[in-house]
N, C-alpha and C positions, 0 to 999 in steps of 0.2 A: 821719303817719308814712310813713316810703318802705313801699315794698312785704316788705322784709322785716322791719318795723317798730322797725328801727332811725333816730332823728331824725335827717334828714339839714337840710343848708345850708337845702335849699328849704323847707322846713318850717320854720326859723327864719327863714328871709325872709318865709313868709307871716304868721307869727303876729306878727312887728317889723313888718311894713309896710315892710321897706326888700325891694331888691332884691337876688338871691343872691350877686353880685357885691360890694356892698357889706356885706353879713353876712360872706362870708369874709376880706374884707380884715381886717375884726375880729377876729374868730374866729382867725385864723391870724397875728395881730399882725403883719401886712407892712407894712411900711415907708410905706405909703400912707394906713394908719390915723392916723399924726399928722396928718392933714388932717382928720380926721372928725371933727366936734363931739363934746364929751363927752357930749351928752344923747341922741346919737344911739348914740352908745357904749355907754354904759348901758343902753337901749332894747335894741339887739339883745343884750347881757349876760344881760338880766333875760330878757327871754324864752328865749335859747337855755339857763338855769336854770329856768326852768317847763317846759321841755321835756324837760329830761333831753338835754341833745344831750352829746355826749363826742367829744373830740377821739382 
């Protein structure tokens, strides 16, 4: 968790394994995300939901 432990991007980056760049693209549905495999999708989905992350 960040410091004020609220779940930030980089914390679902660490726990997906992807990078925080590609967690937000997700996360923030941009327009760059129809590139990104489904399972990749779901991946950081399901963990930014084990996490409790909130937009």
């Amino acid at each position: 968790m960040g410091r004020s432990g609220v779940v930030t991007i980089r914390d679902v980056a660490r726990e997906s394994g992807y990078s925080a760049s590609t967690v937000s693209i997700v996360l923030n549905s941009a327009p760059l995300s129809n590139y990104i495999h489904a399972e990749t999708n779901a991946r950081i989905q399901a963990a930014a939901r084990c996490l409790g992350y909130r937009t």
